[in-house]
N, C-alpha and C positions, 0 to 999 in steps of 0.2 A: 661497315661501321661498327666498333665498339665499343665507341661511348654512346651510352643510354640515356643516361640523365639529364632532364630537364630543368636548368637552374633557375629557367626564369616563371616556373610555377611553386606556389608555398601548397603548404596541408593548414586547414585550421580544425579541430576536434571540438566537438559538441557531445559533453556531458553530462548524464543526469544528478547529480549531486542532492538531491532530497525525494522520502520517498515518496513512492507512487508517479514519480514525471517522468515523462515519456519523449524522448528528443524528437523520435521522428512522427509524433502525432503535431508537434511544435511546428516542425518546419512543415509538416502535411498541408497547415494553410496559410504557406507562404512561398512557397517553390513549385513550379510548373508541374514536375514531376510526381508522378506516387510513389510514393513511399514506401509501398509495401512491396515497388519493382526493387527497389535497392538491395542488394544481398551481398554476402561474399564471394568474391573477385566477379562481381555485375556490377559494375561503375552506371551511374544514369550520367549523361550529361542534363542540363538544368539549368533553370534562370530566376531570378530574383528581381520582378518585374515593378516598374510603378503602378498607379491606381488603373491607370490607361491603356496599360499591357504592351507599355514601351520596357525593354532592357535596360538594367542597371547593370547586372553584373552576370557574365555566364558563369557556369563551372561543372566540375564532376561530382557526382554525390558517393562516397561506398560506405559501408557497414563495415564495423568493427567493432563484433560484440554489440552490446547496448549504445554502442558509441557509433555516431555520423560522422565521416571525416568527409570536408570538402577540400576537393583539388581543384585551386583558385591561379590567376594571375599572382605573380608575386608581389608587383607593381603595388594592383589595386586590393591587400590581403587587408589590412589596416583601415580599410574604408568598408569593406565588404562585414569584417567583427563588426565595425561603430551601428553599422546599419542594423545588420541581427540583434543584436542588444536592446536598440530601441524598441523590435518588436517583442524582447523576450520580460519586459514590466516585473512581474514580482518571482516568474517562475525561475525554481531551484533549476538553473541550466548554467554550466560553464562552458564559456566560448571562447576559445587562443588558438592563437598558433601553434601546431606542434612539430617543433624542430627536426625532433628525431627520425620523421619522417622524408623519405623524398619522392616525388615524382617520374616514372621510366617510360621509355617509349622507342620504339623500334617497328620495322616494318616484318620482320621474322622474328618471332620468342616463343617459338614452342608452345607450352600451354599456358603462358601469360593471356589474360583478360582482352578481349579484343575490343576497339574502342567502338562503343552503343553506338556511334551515330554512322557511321560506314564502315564494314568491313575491312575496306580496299585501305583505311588508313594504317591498319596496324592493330599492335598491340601497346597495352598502356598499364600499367602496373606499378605499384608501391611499394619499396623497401626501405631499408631500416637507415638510415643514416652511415650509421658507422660499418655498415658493411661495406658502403660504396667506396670501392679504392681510385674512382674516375677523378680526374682533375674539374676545373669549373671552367674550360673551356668557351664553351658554349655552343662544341661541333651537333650534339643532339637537340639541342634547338631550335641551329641555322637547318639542318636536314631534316629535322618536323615541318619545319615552316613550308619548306620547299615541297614537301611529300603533301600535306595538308593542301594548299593553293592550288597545286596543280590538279587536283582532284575537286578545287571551286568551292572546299568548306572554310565559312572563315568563324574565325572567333576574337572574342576577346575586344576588349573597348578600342583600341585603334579602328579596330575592321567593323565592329558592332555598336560602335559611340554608344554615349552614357545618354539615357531618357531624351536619345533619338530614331530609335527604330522602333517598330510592332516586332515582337517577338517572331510572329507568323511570317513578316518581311525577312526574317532570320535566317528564314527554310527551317524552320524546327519541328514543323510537321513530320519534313521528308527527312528528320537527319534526328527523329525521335529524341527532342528534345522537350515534349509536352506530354501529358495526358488530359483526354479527353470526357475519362470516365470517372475522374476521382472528382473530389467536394471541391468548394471554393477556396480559392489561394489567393494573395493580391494581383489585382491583373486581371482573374479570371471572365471577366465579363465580357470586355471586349473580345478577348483572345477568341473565346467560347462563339461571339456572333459571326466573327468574324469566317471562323471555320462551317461553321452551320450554314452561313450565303455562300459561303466560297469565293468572297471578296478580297481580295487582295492584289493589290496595285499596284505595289512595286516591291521588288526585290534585291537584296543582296546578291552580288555577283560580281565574278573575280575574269579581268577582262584583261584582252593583249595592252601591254600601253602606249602602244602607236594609234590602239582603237580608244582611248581614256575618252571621257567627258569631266573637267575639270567640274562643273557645276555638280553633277553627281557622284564626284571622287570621295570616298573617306579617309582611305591613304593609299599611297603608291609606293610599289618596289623597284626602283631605279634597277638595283642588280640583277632582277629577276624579268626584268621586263614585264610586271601586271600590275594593276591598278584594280583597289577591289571600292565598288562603286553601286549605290542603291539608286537604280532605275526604277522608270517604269515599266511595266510589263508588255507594255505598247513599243517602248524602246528597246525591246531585245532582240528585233529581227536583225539576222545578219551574225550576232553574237552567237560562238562554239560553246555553249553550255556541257556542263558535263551531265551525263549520261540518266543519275539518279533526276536531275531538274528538270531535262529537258520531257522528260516524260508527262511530266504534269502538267507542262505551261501550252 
């Protein structure tokens, strides 16, 4: 394959624009993530959770400069600004979309950035717009999709619905989508107990679709034949987990 680009995720840039503010002590306590993991070409992946430590919105975190850039759904980009906004009240921070960015990903790139939450997925990397001579296809997408699933990671609000899972039901534990050790962020409470008892009940997971349960579906891939589907933990006997989950449960 050589198209890379993924059309159906945006960039939005978070900047400091008056002195002394600080983007990423801003999002410090509001993103799952520390902050301080975020560096150049270290993408975090991340979640912007309710009070409850249900997912609103996943996404990637990277630095640039003083500047935060998140690699978000393209879909939900426009909903995900409305929301930062509200938490961002008087502070000098500008939050948009930035065009001239896009999104890459491939299973072999060299020394491109390798995606934080599994190895096995690839690499994931950001270029400039107008470099990219790729049509808008959509073949690096259909073959993310397909590379992603088959390996039982899922993302993104179809598969991770909106302020209906625990972030933990995510697998973000195992797919380092949290920290543990950093301050309070929205969410943090539950999240934090949750792991502390090692309670957790049910999980995300991406299943054959002849094995589907309609009642615990969140969406199904007709082409692909898989259904990815939040069970319970009690309900997974029987179910081919992949390799990184099966260890823990």
């Amino acid at each position: 394959m050589t198209e890379t680009r993924l059309i159906d995720r945006s960039i939005i840039r978070l900047s400091a624009t008056g002195d002394g503010e600080d983007v990423r002590e801003f999002l410090q306590g509001l993103v799952t993530q520390d902050m301080g993991t975020v560096q150049p070409a270290l993408p975090q992946w991340s979640a912007l959770l309710t009070a409850q430590g249900k997912v609103l919105f996943d996404f990637f975190l990277w630095a640039d400069g003083d500047d935060i850039l998140i690699d978000c759904e393209k879909a939900h980009a426009e909903a995900l600004i409305k929301r930062l906004k509200i938490y961002r009240l008087r502070r000098t921070i500008e939050i948009a979309a930035e065009p001239a960015l896009a999104v890459h990903w491939a299973v072999i790139a060299g020394d491109k950035p390798v995606d934080p939450r599994l190895s096995d997925i690839g690499h994931r990397w950001l270029d400039s717009e107008t470099d990219s001579a790729e049509t808008d296809s959509g073949g690096a997408d259909s073959a993310y999709r397909i590379h992603r699933l088959a390996l039982g990671v899922t993302e993104g609000e179809p598969e991770l619905g909106s302020d209906k899972t625990l972030w933990l039901e995510c697998n973000a534990t195992e797919l380092n989508g949290v920290s543990f050790a950093k301050g309070c962020y929205v969410g943090q409470e539950n999240t934090a107990r949750m792991n502390y008892r090692q309670k957790i009940n049910r999980r995300l997971v991406v299943v054959p679709l002849d094995q589907a349960d309609e009642k615990r579906q969140r969406t199904a891939y007709p082409d692909l034949g898989l259904s990815v589907e939040h069970r319970r933990v009690d309900d997974l006997e029987g179910v081919k987990l992949p390799n990184w989950l099966e260890t823990v449960l």
